[in-house]
N, C-alpha and C positions, 0 to 999 in steps of 0.2 A: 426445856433446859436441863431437866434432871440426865437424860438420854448422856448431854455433853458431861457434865457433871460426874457422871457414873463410868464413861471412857476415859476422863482425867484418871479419876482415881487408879483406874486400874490401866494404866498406864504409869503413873506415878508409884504404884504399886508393884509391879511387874519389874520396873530398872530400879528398881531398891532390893527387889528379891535374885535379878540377874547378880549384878555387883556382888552382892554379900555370900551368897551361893558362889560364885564363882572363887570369891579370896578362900573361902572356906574351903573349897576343891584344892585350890594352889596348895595353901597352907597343909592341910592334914591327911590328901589322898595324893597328890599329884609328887610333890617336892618327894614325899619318905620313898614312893615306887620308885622316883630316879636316884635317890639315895642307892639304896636295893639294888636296884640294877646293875649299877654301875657299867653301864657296858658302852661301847661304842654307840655315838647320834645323842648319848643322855644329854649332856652340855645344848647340842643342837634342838632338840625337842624344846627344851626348856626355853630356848631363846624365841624359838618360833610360837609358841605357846604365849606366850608373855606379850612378844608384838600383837598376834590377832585378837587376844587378851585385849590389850590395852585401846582398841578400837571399842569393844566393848562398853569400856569404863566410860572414853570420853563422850561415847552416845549416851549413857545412863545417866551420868553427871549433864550432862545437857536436858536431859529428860527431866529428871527431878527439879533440875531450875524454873524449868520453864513450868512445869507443870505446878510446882510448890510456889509460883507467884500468882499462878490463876488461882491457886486453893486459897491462898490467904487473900487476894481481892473478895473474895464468895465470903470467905470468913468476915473480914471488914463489912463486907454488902449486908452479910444474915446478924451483926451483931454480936459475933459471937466475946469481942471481947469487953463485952459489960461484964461477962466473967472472970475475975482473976484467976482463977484454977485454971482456965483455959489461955487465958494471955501469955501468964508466967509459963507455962509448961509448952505454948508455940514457942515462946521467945528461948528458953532449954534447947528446945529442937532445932529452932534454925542455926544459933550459935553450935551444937553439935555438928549439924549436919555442913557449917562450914569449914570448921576442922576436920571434919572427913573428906570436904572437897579439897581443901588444902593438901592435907596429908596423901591423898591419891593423885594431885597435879606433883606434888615431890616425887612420886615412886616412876610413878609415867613420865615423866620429860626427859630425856636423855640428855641432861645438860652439867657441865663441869657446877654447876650451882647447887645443882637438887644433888649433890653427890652426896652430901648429910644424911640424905631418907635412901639412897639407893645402898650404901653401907649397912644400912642398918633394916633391910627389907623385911626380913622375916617378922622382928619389933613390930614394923609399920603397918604389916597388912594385918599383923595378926588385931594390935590396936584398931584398924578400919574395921574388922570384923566385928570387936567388943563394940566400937560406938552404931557403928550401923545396926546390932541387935537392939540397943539401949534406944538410939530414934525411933524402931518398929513398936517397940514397948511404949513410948511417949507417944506416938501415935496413937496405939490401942489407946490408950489414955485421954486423950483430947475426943476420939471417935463417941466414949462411953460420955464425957462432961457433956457434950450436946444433948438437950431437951429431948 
């Protein structure tokens, strides 16, 4: 079982590291070059970028789902939360990590609805980048509470 265990994680690991690596490109390398630039296709790059981008996000957000329900049944199964330090700080992370999935189904859906987070994009990703470093940290966190 550890075999599966061990492909969870770092699969769970991997589209948390894709995701937040990638806002971090958008944000602080990718956006200032097309600033820079300015030249003819920038507008277009940026668009086509963002769509195969956004395939991405929604296989990593699928990833993390599915994968962060097997982790917490394991967790339920191994006991982990006779622990409060360990309970309290999953229960920080999920609720985290569902405002991040919220705040990234607003930026990704191209709909007159989520025009609120697409307004205000640069705000939203740069926000998913701060909470997605803060769940890696809560993670290392809960990793070290285990016996």
């Amino acid at each position: 079982m550890w075999i599966v265990d061990a492909v969870v994680q770092w699969l769970h690991i991997s589209s948390a590291v894709l995701i937040i690596g990638g806002l971090f490109f958008a944000v602080y390398v990718m956006t200032p070059a097309l600033r820079e630039a300015k030249g003819e296709g920038s507008a277009e790059l940026s668009t086509a970028a963002l769509k195969r981008f956004r395939g991405v996000i929604w296989l990593g957000i699928g990833t993390l789902l599915l994968t962060g329900i097997y982790n917490l049944m394991r967790a339920l199964a191994a006991g982990r939360f006779d622990s409060p330090v360990y309970q309290h700080t999953l229960e920080t992370k999920i609720l985290l990590a569902l405002v991040l999935f919220s705040v990234g189904i607003g930026l990704t859906v191209p709909l007159p609805a989520f025009n609120f987070f697409s307004s205000r994009r640069r705000f939203f990703v740069t926000l998913n980048i701060h909470l997605g470093l803060l769940i890696v940290l809560l993670s290392a966190v809960l990793r070290r509470s285990v016996g």
